[in-house]
N, C-alpha and C positions, 0 to 999 in steps of 0.2 A: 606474543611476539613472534613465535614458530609460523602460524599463515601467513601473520603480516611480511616477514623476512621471503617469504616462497612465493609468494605472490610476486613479488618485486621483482624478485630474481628470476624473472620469466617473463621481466614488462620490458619490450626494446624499449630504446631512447627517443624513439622518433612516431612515435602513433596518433600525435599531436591532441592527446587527449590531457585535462590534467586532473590530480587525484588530489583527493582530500581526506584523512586519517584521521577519524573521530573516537577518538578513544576513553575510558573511562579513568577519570585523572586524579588521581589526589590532589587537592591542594596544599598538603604537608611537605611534596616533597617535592625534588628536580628530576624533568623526565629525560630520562636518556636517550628518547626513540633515536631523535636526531644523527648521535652518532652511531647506536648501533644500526640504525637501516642504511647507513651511507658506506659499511660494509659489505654491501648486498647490491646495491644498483649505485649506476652512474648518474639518473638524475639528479636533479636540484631539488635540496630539498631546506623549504623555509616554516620556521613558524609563524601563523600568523599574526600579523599583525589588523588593529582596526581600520578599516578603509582601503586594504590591503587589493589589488586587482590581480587575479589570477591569471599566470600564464599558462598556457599548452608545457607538455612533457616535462611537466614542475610535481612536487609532491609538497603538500601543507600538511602543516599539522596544529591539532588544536593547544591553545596553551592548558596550563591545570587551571582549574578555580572557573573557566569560563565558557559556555556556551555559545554558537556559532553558528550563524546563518548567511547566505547568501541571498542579496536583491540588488537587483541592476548592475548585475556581474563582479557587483565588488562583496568584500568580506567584514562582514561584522559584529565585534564580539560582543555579551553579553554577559553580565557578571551573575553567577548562582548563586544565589542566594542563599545561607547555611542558616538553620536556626538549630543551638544543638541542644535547643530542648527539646523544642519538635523538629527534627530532622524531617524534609521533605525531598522525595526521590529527586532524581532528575532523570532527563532521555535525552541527550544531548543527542544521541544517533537521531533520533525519529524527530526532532527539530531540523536539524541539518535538511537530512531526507525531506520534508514536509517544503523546508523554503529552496529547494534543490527542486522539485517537480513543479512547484511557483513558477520559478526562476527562468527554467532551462526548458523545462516541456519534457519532449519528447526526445531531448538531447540529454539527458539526466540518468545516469546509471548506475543502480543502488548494488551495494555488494554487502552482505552479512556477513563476519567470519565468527568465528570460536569466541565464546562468549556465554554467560550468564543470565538467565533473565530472557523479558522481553524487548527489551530495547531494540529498536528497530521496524517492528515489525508493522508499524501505523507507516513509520516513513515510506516502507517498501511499496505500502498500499497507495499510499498518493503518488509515488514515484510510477507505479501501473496504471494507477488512472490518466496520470500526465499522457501517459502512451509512452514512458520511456523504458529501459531494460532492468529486470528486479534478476538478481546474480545469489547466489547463499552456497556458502561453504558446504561440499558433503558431511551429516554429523559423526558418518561413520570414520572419518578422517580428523575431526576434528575435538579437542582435550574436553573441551565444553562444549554439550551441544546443547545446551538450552534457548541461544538466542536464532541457531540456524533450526532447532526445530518449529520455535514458534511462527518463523515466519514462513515454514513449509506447510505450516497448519493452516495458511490460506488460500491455500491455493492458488495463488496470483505469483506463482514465481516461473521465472522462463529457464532458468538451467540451475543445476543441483550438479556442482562438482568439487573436487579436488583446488585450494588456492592456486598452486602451478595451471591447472587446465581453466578454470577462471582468468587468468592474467594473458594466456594462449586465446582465450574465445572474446575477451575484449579486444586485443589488437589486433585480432582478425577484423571483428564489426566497425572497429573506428578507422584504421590503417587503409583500409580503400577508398580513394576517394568516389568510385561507385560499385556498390556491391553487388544491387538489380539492377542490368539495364533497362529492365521493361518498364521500370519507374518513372513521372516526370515530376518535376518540384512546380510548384504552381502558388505563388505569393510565401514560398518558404515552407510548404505544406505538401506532404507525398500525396496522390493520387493516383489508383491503380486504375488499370483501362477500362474503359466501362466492359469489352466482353473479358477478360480475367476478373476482373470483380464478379460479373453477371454468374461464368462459371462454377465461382470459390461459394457464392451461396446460393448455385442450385446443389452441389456437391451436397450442402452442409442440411440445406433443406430434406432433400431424398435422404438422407443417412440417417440423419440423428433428428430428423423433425421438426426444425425448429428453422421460423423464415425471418431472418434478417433484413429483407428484402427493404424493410420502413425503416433502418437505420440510417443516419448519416454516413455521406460517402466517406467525409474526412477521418470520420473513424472507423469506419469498416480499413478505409487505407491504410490509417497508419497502423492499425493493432494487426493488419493482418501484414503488411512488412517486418513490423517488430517479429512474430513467430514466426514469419518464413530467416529472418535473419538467425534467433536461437534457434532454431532446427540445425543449421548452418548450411543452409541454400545459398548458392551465386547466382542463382536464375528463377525466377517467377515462374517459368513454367514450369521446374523442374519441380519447383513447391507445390505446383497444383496436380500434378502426375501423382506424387506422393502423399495428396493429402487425399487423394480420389481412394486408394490401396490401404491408409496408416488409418485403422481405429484410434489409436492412441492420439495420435497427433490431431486429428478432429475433435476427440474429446477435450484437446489442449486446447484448440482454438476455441472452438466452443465457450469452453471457459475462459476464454480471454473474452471475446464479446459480450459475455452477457455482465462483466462487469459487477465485481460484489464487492466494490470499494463501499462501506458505510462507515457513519462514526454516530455516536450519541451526541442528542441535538445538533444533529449537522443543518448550515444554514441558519442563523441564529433569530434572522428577521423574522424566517415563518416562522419559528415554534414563539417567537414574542407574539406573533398575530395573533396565534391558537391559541394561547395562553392567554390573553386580556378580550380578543375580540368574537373567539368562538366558544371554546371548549364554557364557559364560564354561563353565558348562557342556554347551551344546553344542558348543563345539569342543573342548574335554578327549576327547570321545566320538567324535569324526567321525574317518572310515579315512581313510588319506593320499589314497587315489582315488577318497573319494564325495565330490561334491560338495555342499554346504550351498545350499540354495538356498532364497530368500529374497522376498517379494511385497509389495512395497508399494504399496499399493492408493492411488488418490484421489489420485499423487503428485504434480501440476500441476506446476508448473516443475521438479521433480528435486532439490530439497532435502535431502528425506527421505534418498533412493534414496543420494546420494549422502554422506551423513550416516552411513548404514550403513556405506558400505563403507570410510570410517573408522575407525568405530570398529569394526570386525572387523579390520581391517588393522593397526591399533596392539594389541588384543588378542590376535592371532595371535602378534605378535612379542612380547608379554609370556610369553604362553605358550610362547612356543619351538616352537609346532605349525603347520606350514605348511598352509593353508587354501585348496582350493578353492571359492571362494564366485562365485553367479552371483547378482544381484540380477535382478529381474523389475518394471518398475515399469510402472502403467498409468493413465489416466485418458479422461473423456471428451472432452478439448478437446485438439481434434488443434493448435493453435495453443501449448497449454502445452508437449506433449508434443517440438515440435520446438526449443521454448526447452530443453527440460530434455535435450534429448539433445546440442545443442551444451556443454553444460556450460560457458558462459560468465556468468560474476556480477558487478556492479560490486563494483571495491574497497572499498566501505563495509560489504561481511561480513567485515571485519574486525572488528568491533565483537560478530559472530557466534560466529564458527570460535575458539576460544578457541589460543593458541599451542601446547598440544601436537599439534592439530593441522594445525599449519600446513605443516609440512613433509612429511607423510602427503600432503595434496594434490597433490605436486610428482611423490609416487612412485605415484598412482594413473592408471593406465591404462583407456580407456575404445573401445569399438568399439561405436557408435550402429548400430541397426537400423533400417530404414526401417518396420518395422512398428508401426503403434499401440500394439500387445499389450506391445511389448517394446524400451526404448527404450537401455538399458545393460548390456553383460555385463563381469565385472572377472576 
C-alpha cells in the first residue's frame, strides 16, 4: 500500500493519462484500496466494472476474485479460477500488461512496484516490445523486492526509481503535448529524420559495433524516442550529443534495439508446423550416430533453443528413435546470451510451457559454454 499511496501523491490531476492498479486480491475479503488511496489524491477513483471504458486522469482498480484485461479500449473482467485442491497460480499483472502492449502499443506504460514473486515481469516484456515505457520501483526502496528485481533481471526496463520519482517522470512524458520537436507523427507512428536517425546508428555503429543500419525505420523511431524520453531529453539533438559522450546510455540503447523480448513456444502456428510437418520427419531418417544439429539464430534469453529441445525430446520418444541432437543457439547480446545459458525462468512460464511439457524439462540436461557462438549443447 506504502508505493502505491507515494506514487499517487506525486501524480497532478491533469496529465491526462489514466491508471490501472492491478493488485494481488483475495477473494475472502473486501478491499479497502478505494478509500485509503482517496486519502492520497484527488483523482477519480473506480472499480472496475465489465465493459467498463476508461477515462484520462481516472484511477481503476481491480476487483478480488477476478482478472483484467484491456481490448478495444474497454475493460474486461475475467473470473480465476480457484481449484483448492490443486490451487493454480495466477498473474493477473503480466495479463494486464500482456493485453495493455496488444491494446495500446507504444502508448502503454508498465510500472512494477513492491511485491513478491515474479509477477509482472513477461508483461513488462511485451509492454517493451510494443515499443512502450517499462517503469520498476527502486528495490532498494522498496519492503519487497522480489517482483522489481525480477523484472530488472531483464534488462528491458527504461528507469529504476523511487515510486514519488516514478509518478514525477510519468507526468513529465505524458503531460507535454510535444516533448521532441524534431519528431513528426506520420499515420500515427514517430519517425525520426532520416539524417538524426542516419547519425544515432553511425554513433552506435563506430562505438559498440553493431549496424542497425537493415532495421526498420518505425522501430529504430520509436525505441529510439522511448530512450531519448527516459533519459529525460526535450530535444533530439540534445539526445544524440549525449549519446555520442554517454557509454552507459549506448549500451541502454543498444539494448533496447536488439530486442530480447522471447517466450517459450512463441508463435504457436510455427512450432505446430515443426512439430507435425518437419521435425518428425527428420528424425524418422537420422542414423543412430549422426547427430541432428540444429541453429537458432537471434535466440536472446534461450527460449527458443530450449523449446527445441523439447519438442525433439518428447518426439524422439514418440518415435521410439533415440536422437542425438546438439542445438547451437546465438545472438548479439552477450548479456541475453549469459541469461539463456544459465537456463533459469520465473515460475510464471507456466502460463507458457503447456503440461505435456512440463516434465520433459526435469529430464533435459544442459552444459553451457562460455563461448558467445554457442551457449547449450543437449
Amino acid at each position: 500500500m506504502q508505493p502505491i499511496e507515494a506514487f499517487f501523491a506525486q501524480m497532478p490531476s491533469n496529465t491526462g493519462a489514466c491508471f490501472v492498479v492491478i493488485q494481488h486480491l483475495s477473494p475472502d475479503f473486501k478491499s479497502l484500496m478505494k478509500e485509503l488511496l482517496e486519502r492520497r489524491t484527488s483523482l477519480p477513483i473506480y472499480k472496475v466494472e465489465n465493459g467498463m471504458v476508461p477515462c484520462k486522469d481516472s484511477i481503476y482498480l481491480i476487483p478480488p476474485g477476478q482478472n483484467l484485461i484491456i481490448r478495444d479500449r474497454q475493460f474486461h473482467l475475467l473470473s480465476q479460477e480457484r481449484d483448492t485442491a490443486m490451487p493454480v497460480p495466477h498473474y493477473p499483472i503480466n495479463l494486464f500488461f500482456q493485453s495493455l502492449a496488444e491494446d495500446c502499443g507504444d502508448r502503454a506504460i508498465g510500472v512494477v512496484l513492491s511485491g513478491t514473486g515474479s509477477d509482472g515481469t513477461r508483461g513488462l516484456q511485451a509492454i517493451n516490445e510494443a515499443g512502450g515505457l517499462t517503469l520498476v520501483q527502486d528495490p532498494s526502496t522498496a519492503e519487497f523486492n522480489g517482483m522489481p528485481n525480477s523484472a530488472i533481471e531483464t534488462r528491458m526496463i527504461d528507469q529504476i526509481l523511487s515510486p514519488p520519482e516514478l509518478a514525477q517522470t510519468i507526468a513529465r512524458l505524458v503531460g507535454s503535448p510535444q516533448v521532441i520537436a524534431d519528431l513528426r507523427t506520420e499515420s500515427d507512428r514517430i519517425r525520426l529524420a532520416a539524417p538524426d536517425l542516419d547519425q544515432i546508428i553511425q554513433i552506435l555503429s563506430n562505438q559498440e559495433q553493431v549496424d542497425f543500419s537493415f532495421y526498420k525505420e518505425s522501430t529504430l523511431s520509436r525505441r529510439i524516442h522511448r530512450r531519448c524520453l527516459a533519459a529525460g531529453f526535450q530535444s533530439l539533438r540534445d539526445y544524440i550529443q549525449h549519446l555520442g559522450t554517454s557509454e552507459e546510455e549506448r549500451m541502454l540503447l543498444k539494448s533496447d534495439l536488439l530486442i530480447k523480448v522471447s517466450s517459450f513456444f512463441r508463435n504457436p502456428e510455427a512450432w505446430s508446423f515443426l512439430e507435425k510437418q518437419v521435425l518428425p520427419g527428420l528424425l524418422e531418417v537420422m542414423e543412430p550416430q549422426r547427430p541432428l544439429r540444429i541453429w537458432s539464430a537471434a535466440c536472446a534469453t534461450g527460449e527458443e533453443a530450449y523449446s527445441l529441445a523439447m519438442l525433439i525430446h518428447e518426439l524422439a520418444d514418440q518415435l521410439g528413435c533415440p536422437v542425438h541432437a546438439k542445438i547451437f543457439a546465438t545472438d548479439l547480446d552477450q548479456a541475453a546470451l549469459d541469461r539463456a545459458s544459465l537456463g533459469v525462468y520465473p515460475d510464471t512460464i507456466r502460463s507458457e510451457v503447456s503440461a505435456r511439457f512440463c516434465t520433459n524439462i526435469l529430464n533435459l540436461e544442459t552444459t553451457a559454454s562460455k563461448s558467445s557462438e554457442k551457449f547449450a549443447r543437449w
